[in-house]
N, C-alpha and C positions, 0 to 999 in steps of 0.2 A: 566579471560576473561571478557571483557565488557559483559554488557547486553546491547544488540541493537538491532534493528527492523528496516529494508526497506523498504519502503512504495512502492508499486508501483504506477508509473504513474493514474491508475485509482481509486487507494481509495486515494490518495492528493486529486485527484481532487474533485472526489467525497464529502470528508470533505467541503475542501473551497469554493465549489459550494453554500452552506449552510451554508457558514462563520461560522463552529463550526470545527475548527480544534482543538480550543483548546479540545472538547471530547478526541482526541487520544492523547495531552499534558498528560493531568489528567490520563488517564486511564493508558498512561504509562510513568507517573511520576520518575520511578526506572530504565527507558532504556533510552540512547540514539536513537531517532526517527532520518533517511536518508534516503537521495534520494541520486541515485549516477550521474555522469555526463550524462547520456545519459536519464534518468528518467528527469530530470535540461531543456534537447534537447527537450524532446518530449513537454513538459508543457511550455514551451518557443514560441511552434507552437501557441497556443492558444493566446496568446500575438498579433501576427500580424492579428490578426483578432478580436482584437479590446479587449478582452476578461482581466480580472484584476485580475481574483483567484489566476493565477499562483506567482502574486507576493508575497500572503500572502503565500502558499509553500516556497518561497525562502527566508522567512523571520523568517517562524515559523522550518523549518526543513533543519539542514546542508548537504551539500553534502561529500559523503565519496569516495574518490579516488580510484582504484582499484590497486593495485599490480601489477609488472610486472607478476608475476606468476599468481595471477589472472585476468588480459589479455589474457594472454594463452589461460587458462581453457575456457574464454568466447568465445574467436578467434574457439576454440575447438566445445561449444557447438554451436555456431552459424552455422556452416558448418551440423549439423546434425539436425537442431530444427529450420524449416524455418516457422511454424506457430509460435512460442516465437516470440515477440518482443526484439528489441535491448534493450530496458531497463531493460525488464524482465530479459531476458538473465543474462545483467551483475550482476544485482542485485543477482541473485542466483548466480554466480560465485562467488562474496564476501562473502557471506549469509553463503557459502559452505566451505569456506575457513579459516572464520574465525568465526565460528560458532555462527551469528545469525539468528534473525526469518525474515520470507520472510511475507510480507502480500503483498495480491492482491485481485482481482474480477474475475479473469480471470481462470477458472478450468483446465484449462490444462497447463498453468504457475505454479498451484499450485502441480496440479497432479506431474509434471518434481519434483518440488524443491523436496517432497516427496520422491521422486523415488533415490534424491542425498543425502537421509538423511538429509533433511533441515526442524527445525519445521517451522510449518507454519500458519497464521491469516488468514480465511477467512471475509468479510465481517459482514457475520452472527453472525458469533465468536466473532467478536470486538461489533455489537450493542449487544449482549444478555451479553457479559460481564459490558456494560455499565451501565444496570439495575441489574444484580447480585452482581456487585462491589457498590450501593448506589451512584454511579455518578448522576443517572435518574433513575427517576421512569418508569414502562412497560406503562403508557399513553404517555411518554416525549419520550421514545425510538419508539411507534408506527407514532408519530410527526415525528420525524426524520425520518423513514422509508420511509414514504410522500414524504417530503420533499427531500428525493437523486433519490428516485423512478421519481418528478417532473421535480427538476432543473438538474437531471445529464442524464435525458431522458433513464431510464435502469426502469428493474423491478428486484425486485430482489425477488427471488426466496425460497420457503419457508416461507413467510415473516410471518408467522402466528404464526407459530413453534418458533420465535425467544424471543417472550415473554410468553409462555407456560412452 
């Protein structure tokens, strides 16, 4: 089985908000990084409202198609998971399917994949492995912190704990 990881809509973005997506290239060197078509839809929004990140997304990270069966499965969870997103959704459909990891920002997307046996990346998880893998230093990762907390208009939570 591939090693892969699906980015959700909100940590792309989050990256290329900060033009450092290469961090998540590096740190997961040994996976294929994806967004899936409806993940591709959402970051496309951002496009007509003038916005340029999404393009380094479509350039740094392939899109992975889903299955007819995992259509299904999504057609499935959609009908019963009306706080998920459609991109969320699918992405855990495939994630679940073909057993890779789900990363998000969004705790109840994550909580869901969890709940479907899907491992999963939080935010947190990905910068404090940035500083425990030697990618960056815990001053380079508190930058960064800043920095997605600024330009992606979020706080993120815990943030203190991440370099402790």
């Amino acid at each position: 089985m591939d090693k892969a990881i699906i980015v959700d809509t909100d940590i792309a973005s989050a990256f290329a908000k900060i033009e450092r997506l290469d961090l998540l290239l590096c740190l997961f060197s040994n996976h294929s990084i994806y967004i899936t078509p409806r993940i591709f839809e959402e970051l496309s929004v951002s496009l007509d409202y003038g916005y340029t990140f999404p393009l380094d997304v479509f350039e740094s990270f392939d899109i992975v198609y889903p299955s007819e069966g995992e259509n299904k499965l999504y057609k499935e969870m959609l009908v019963g998971n009306k706080s998920l997103g459609k991109g969320e959704l699918e992405a855990i459909s495939i994630c679940k399917n073909r057993g890779y990891m789900f990363s998000s920002m969004d705790f109840a997307a994550l909580q869901f994949a969890v709940s479907m046996n899907i491992d999963v990346l939080d935010l947190q998880s990905i910068l404090r492995a940035l500083w425990r893998s030697g990618i960056k230093s815990k001053d380079e990762v508190k930058i960064i912190i800043r920095e997605i907390e600024d330009k992606d208009n979020t706080s993120i939570g815990d943030s203190h704990s991440i370099v402790e």
